[in-house]
C-alpha positions in Angstrom: -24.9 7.1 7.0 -22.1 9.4 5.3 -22.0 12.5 6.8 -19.2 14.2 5.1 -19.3 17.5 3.0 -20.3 15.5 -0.2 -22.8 13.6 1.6 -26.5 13.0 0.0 -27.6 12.9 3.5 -26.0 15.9 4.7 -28.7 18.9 5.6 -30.6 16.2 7.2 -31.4 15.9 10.4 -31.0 12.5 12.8 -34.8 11.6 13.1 -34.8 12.1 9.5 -31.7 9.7 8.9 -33.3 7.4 10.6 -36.2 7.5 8.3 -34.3 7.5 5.7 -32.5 4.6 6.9 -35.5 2.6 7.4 -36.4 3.4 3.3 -33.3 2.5 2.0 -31.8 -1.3 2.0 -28.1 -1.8 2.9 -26.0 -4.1 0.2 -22.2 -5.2 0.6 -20.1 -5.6 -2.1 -17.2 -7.7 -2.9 -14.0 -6.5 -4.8 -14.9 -6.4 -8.6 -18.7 -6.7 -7.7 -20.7 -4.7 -10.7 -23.4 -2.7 -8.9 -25.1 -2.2 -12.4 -24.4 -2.7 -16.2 -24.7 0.4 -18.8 -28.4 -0.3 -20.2 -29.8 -1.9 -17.6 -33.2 -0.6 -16.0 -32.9 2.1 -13.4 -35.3 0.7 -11.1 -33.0 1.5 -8.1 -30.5 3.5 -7.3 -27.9 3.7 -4.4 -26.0 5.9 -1.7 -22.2 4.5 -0.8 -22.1 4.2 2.9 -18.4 3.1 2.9 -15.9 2.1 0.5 -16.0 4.0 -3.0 -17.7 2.5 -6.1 -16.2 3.7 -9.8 -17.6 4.6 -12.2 -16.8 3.2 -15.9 -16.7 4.0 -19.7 -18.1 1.8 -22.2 -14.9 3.1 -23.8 -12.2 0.3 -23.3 -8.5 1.6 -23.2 -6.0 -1.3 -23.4 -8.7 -3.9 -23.0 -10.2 -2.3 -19.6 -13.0 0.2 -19.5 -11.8 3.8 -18.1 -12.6 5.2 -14.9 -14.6 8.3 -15.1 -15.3 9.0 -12.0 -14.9 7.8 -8.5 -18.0 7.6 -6.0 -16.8 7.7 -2.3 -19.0 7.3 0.9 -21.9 9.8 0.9 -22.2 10.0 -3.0 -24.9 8.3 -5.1 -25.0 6.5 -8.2 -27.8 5.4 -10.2 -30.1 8.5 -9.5 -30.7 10.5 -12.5 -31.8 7.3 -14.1 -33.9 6.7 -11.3 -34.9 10.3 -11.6 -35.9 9.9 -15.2 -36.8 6.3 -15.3 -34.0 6.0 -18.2 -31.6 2.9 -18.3 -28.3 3.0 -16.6 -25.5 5.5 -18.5 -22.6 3.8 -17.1 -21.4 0.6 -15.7 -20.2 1.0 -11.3 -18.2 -1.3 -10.2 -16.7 -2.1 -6.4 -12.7 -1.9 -6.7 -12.8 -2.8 -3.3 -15.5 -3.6 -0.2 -18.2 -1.3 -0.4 -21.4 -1.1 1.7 -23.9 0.5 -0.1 -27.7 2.2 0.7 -30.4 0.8 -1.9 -33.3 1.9 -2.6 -36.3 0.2 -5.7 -39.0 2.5 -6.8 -41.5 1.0 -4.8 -39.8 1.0 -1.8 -39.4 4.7 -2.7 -42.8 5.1 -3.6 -44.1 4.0 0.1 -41.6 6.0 1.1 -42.7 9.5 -0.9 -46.7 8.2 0.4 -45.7 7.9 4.2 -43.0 11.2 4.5 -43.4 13.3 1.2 -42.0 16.2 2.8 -38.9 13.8 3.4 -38.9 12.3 0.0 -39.2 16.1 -2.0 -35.9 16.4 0.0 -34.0 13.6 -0.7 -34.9 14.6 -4.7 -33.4 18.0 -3.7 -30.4 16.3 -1.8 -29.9 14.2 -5.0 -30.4 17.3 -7.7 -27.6 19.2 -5.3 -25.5 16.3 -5.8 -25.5 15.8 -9.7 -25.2 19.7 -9.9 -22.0 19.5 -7.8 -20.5 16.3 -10.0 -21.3 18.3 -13.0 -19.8 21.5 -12.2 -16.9 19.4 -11.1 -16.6 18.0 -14.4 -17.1 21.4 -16.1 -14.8 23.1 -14.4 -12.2 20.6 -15.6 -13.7 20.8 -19.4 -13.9 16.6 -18.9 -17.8 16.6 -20.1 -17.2 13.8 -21.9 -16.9 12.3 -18.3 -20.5 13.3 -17.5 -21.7 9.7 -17.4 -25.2 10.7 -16.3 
């Protein structure tokens, strides 16, 4: 896993990882691969182990959808949907190879039933993370780009 400064799995420690790990199902992704579609369920979501996903507008410019933001190894997407049980804000896309970390509510709800204390952190670890991206954003008065 990620273990940079912007990492979801950052304050944890390597038993923990390892836990985590085992919770979490590892996907690759091709060049141009579409993770998820804007309106689609949030039944999942997923931490970027390498590679970088990006996310996308439903705004098109020139016939392509914008970038908003870029998702490098150690971010997540897909979470406050997850979170909320809402449907997918944004469309992610792989530009390039990209192993990702998956993870489907019920794998996460075995997981919050066999390490709770370990799953009220990942929620934390999460919550940090979409605080950071939107201070990010705010800082930069780009809102608008505040696909979550």
């Amino acid at each position: 896993m990620a273990d940079d400064s912007g990492s979801v799995f950052k304050y944890f420690s390597s038993m923990d990882r390892l836990d985590l790990n085992k919770a979490f199902s590892k996907k690759s992704l091709q060049p141009g691969d579409i993770l998820f579609n804007v309106g689609d369920p949030s039944d999942w979501m997923a931490v970027v182990v390498s590679g970088r996903l990006e996310v996308l507008s439903s705004e098109m410019k020139d016939g392509q959808p914008q970038i908003l933001v870029n998702v490098e190894a150690g971010g997540s997407v897909g979470e406050i949907g997850f979170m909320t049980r809402k449907p997918h804000s944004a469309t992610v896309r792989a530009p390039a190879l990209a192993d990702v970390l998956v993870i489907n509510r019920a794998q996460f709800d075995d997981f919050r039933k066999s390490k709770p204390l370990l799953a009220v952190a990942l929620y934390e670890a999460l919550l940090d993370q979409v605080i950071r991206r939107f201070r990010s954003l705010s800082d930069k008065k780009d809102l608008h780009s505040f696909w979550l």
